[in-house]
N, C-alpha and C positions, 0 to 999 in steps of 0.2 A: 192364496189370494184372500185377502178379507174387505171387504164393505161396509161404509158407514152409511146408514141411515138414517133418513128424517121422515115423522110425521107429526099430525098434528091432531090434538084430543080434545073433545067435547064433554063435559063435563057439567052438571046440573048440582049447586051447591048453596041450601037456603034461596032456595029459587031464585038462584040467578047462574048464569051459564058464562063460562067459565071455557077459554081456549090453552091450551098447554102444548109446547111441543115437546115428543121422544125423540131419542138419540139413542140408537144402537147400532152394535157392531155384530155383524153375521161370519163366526167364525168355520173355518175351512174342517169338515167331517174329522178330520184325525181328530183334532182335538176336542170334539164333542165329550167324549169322556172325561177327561180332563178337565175343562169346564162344569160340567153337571157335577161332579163331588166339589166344586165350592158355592153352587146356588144356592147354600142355606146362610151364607158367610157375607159379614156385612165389610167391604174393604174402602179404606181411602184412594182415591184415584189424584193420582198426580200428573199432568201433563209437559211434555216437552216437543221443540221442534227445531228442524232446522233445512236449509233450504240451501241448495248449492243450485250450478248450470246444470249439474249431470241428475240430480238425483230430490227427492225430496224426503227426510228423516222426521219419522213421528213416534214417540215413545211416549207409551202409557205405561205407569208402572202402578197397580195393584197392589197395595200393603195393606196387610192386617198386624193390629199388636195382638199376639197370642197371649200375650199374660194381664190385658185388659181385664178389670171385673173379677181379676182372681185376689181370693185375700191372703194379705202379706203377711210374713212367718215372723 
């Protein structure tokens, strides 16, 4: 099962205060590891949905270009 999240942040910037909200999603233990070997990794997030009587379908999908920033031969 996973869990999204809302909160909201207070932040002090050229003295003025500044509200923001986070959005995360608390993944299920197995995949703790899994997770932690890409936290150093910046990826595009794409979102999808879909909505029936029975069920409701949310896909995030995670891409990274791996050959971003490399130089060409």
């Amino acid at each position: 099962m996973v869990k999204f999240q809302s909160r909201w942040m207070n932040k002090s910037y050229k003295g003025k205060d500044h509200q923001f909200r986070i959005c995360s999603v608390n993944f299920p233990v197995k995949l703790h590891d899994k997770v932690e070997a890409k936290t150093k990794k910046d990826f595009d997030v794409e979102w999808s949905e879909q909505e029936t009587d029975e069920e409701e379908i949310i896909n995030v999908t995670f891409r990274r270009n791996k050959t971003q920033g490399l130089p060409t031969k």
